[in-house]
N, C-alpha and C positions, 0 to 999 in steps of 0.2 A: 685137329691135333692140338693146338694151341687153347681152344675151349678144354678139353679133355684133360690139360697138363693143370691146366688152372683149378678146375674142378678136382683132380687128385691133389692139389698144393692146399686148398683150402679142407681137404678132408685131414691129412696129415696136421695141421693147424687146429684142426676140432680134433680129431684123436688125442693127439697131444696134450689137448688141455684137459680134455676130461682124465686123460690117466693119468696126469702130472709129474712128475719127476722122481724115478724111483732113489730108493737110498736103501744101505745095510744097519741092520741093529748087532753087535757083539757084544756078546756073553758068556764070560767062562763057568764051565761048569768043576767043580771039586768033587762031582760023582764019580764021572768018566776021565776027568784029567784033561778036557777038552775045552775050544774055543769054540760055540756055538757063533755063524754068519748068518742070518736071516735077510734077504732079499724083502724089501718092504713094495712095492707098487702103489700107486694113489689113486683107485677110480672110480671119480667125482666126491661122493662127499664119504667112499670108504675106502679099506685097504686091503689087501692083501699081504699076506703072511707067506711065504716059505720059507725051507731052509735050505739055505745056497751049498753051504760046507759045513765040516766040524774038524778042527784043528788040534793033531793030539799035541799034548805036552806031556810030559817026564814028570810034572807036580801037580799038585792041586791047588792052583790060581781061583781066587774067588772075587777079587779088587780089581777093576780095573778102568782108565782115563784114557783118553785120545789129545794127543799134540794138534792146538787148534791150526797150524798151518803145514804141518808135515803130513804124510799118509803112514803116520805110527799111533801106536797102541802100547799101552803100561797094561804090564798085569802082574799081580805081587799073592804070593798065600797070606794069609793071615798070620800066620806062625812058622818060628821054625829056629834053628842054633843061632845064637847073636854072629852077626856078620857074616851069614849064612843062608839066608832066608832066602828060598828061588823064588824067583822072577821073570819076566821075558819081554824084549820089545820087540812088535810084530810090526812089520815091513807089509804092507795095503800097497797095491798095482792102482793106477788111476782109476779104476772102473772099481775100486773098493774090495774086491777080490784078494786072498792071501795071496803073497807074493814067499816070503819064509820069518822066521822070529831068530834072533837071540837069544838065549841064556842069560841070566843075571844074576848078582846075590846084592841084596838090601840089608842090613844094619837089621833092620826090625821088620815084623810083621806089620801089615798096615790095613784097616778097615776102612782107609779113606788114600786116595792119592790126585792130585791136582797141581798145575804149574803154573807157574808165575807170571805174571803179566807180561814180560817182555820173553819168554821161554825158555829164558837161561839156568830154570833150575825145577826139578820137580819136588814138591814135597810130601812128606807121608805121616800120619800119625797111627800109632797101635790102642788099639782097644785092653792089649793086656795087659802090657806096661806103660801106657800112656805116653811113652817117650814119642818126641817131633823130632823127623832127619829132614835135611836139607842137602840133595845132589844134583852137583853142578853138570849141566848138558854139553856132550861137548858138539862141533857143529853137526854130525852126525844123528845130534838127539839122542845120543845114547848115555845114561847115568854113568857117573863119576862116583868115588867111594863121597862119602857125606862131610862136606865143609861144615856141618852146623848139627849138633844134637843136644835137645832140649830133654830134662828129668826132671820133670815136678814132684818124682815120690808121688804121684796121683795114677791111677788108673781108670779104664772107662771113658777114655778122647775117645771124640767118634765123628771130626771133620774137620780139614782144613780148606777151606777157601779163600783167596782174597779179595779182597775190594776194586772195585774198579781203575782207581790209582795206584795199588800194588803199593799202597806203604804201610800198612800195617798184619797183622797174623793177630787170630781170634781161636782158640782152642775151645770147644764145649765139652765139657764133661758130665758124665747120667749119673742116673742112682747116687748110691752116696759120698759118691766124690764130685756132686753138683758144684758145678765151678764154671765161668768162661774168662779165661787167662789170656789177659791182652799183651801184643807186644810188636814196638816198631820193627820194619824188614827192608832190607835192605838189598834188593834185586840184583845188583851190579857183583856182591862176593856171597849173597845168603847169608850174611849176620842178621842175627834175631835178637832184638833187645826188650827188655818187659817195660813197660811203662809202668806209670807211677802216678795212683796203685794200679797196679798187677788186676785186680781183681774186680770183674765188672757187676760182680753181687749177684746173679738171674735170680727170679722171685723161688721161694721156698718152695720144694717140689713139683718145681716144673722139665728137670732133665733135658735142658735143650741140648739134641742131637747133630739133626742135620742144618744146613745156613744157607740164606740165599739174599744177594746183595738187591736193591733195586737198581736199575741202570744210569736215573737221573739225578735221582735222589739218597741224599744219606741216609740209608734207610736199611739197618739188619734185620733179617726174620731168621728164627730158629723154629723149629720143630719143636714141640715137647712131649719128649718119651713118654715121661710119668704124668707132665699135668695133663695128656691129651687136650692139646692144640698147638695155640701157634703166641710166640714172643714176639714182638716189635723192638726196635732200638734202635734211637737215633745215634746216627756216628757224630762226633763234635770232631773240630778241627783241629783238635790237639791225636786224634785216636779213640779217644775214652767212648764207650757203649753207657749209653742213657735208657733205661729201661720208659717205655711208655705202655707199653698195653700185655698185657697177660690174657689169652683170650681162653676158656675152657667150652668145649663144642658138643658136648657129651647133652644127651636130653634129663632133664631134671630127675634127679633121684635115681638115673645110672653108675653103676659103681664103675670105677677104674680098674679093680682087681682081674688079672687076664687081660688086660689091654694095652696097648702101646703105642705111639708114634712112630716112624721110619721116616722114611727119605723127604725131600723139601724140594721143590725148583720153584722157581719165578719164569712167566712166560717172559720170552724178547722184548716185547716192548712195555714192560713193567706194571700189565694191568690185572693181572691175574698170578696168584700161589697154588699148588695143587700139594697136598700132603696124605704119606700112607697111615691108615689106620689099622695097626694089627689085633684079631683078633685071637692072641692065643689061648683063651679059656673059655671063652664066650663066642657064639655067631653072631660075629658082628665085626666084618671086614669091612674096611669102606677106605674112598679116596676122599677127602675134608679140600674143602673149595671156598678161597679168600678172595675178595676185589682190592686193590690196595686206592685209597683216596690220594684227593689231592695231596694232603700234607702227609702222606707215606703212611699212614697207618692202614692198617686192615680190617675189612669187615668179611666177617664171616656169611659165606652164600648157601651152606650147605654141603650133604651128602653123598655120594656117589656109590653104590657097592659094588664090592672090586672081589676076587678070584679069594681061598683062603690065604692067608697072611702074604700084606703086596708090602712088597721092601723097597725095591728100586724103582725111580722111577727119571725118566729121561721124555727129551721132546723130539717130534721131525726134525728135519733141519729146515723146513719151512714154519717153523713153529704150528702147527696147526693140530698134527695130533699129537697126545700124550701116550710113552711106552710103561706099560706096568708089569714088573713082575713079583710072579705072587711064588713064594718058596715052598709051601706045603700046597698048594695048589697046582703044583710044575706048572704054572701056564707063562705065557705070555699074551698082555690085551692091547691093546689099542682101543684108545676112544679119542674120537672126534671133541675137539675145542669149537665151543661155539661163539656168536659176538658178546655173549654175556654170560658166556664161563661156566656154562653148562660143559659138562661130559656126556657124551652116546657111546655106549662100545658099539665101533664096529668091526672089529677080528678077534681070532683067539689060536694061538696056537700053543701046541702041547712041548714043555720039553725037559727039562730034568728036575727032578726035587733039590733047592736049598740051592740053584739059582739067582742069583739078587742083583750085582751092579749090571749095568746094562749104557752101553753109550751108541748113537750115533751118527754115521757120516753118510 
């Protein structure tokens, strides 16, 4: 009996490890109205895909972030009447399962939302009117009307994130309101103050997008819409963005026209970037793959082709694979990260057109 218990405890122990720890992907779709939950499974070096639920809502949510220590979810439309704009925070059961959502209205529509380092406040910026809100969490997690709204008169914001010390705010802006607009933040009431200067100059047609901090090093990476690649910046310790490396990834004597940049992450332990490459006029969809060096810069590793046009993109929560989702494609991929930052796809699942942010737990 005691052989046979043992021999079952060590089977459970091999089981386990080859199918490793399942977790949820969510995504709202603006088709259906719905919160798409996928069930993700890990075994051994691939995964599995299903879809657990779909969550309706009343609006067309297309933005949406996760509370790193609560079991909530932001989801915002892109548009909609000033002070007006629906929204919803969704209530996760420990097992990651819906439990019910909220209602909400936002100041503005927002193509990016992320929270603050200590959690006391989430922020959002809009793509149409470029305005930045700042709403205070109350212990609940649930948004506050906006202690802080920023108007540059610019259009075309398309990320906010912050730094690993949560003292500063970095706005990027595309096309031809190319701009990244620095400015001190203040976690404890969400005041936003602009440093001096304001303006961190990005190189001439480069459109940095999306931003991903390094974890050890002062080191900003932006996306670039238009220049197709990837920016470097050192932070200094005053705030200010120091432009070092402009990298263009495109093979020689490809055009840019039909092409664009999307989403940015940094793997966990800062040694790997993974960015989308959209092909909207040309076949030529791919995910672009960075090593970052010792002294925080980037080098470029290469290629990956990815589903038609991938927008979002997110990682496991073991870091190991990366979540892609491609909008004209409806898909959802998964590829394996390797020790040197190769991608494999190993899943694919089908699921609504014009799909994009994607988070998580």
């Amino acid at each position: 009996m005691i052989q046979t218990l043992s021999i079952l405890f060590v089977f459970v122990l091999f089981h386990s490890a080859i199918l490793g720890k399942a977790f949820h992907i969510y995504s709202p779709s603006s088709k259906e109205n719905t919160l798409w939950i996928v069930k993700a499974t890990p075994k051994g070096e691939s995964l599995k895909l299903e879809v657990a639920e779909k969550v309706k809502f009343d609006f067309s949510g297309r933005v949406i972030t996760a509370h790193p220590s609560k079991p909530l979810l932001y989801i915002t439309a892109t548009g909609g009447d000033p002070g007006k704009v629906p929204g919803a925070v969704v209530f996760l059961n420990k097992d990651g399962s819906y439990q019910k959502h909220q209602n909400i209205n936002f100041n503005d529509g927002a193509c990016y939302l992320s929270l603050d380092r200590e959690n006391r406040h989430i922020l959002g910026v809009s793509y149409g009117n470029g305005r930045l809100n700042v709403y205070p969490l109350d212990d609940n997690g649930i948004p506050g009307k906006a202690v802080t709204t920023i108007d540059e008169g610019k259009r075309e914001a398309h990320c906010i994130l912050l730094p690993p010390d949560g003292k500063n705010v970095y706005i990027p802006y595309v096309k031809g309101n190319l701009a990244i607009l620095q400015y001190a933040y203040d976690g404890n009431t969400g005041k936003i103050t602009a440093l001096k200067p304001k303006e961190a100059k990005p190189p001439l047609g480069s459109g940095p997008r999306h931003m991903a901090y390094h974890p050890t090093l002062p080191m900003v990476y932006f996306s670039n819409e238009q220049g197709i690649g990837l920016s470097s910046y050192r932070r200094e310790t005053d705030g200010q963005l120091k432009v070092e490396q402009d990298i263009s990834i495109l093979p020689p004597g490809m055009s840019k026209i039909g092409l664009s940049a999307s989403d940015l992450l940094i793997t966990p332990d800062g040694k790997f970037l993974f960015a989308g490459l959209r092909g909207h006029k040309q076949d030529f969809d791919r995910i672009s793959r960075y090593k970052t060096l010792e002294d925080g810069k980037a080098e470029f590793l290469g290629l990956t082709e990815a589903d038609k046009t991938p927008w979002g993109l997110t990682l496991s929560p073991d870091g190991k694979f990366l979540l892609v989702s491609a909008t004209t494609g409806a898909s959802l991929t998964a590829y394996r990260i390797s020790k040197e930052g190769e991608l494999k796809k190993v899943a694919s699942l089908a699921w609504d057109p014009r799909m994009s942010d994607l988070v998580t737990r």
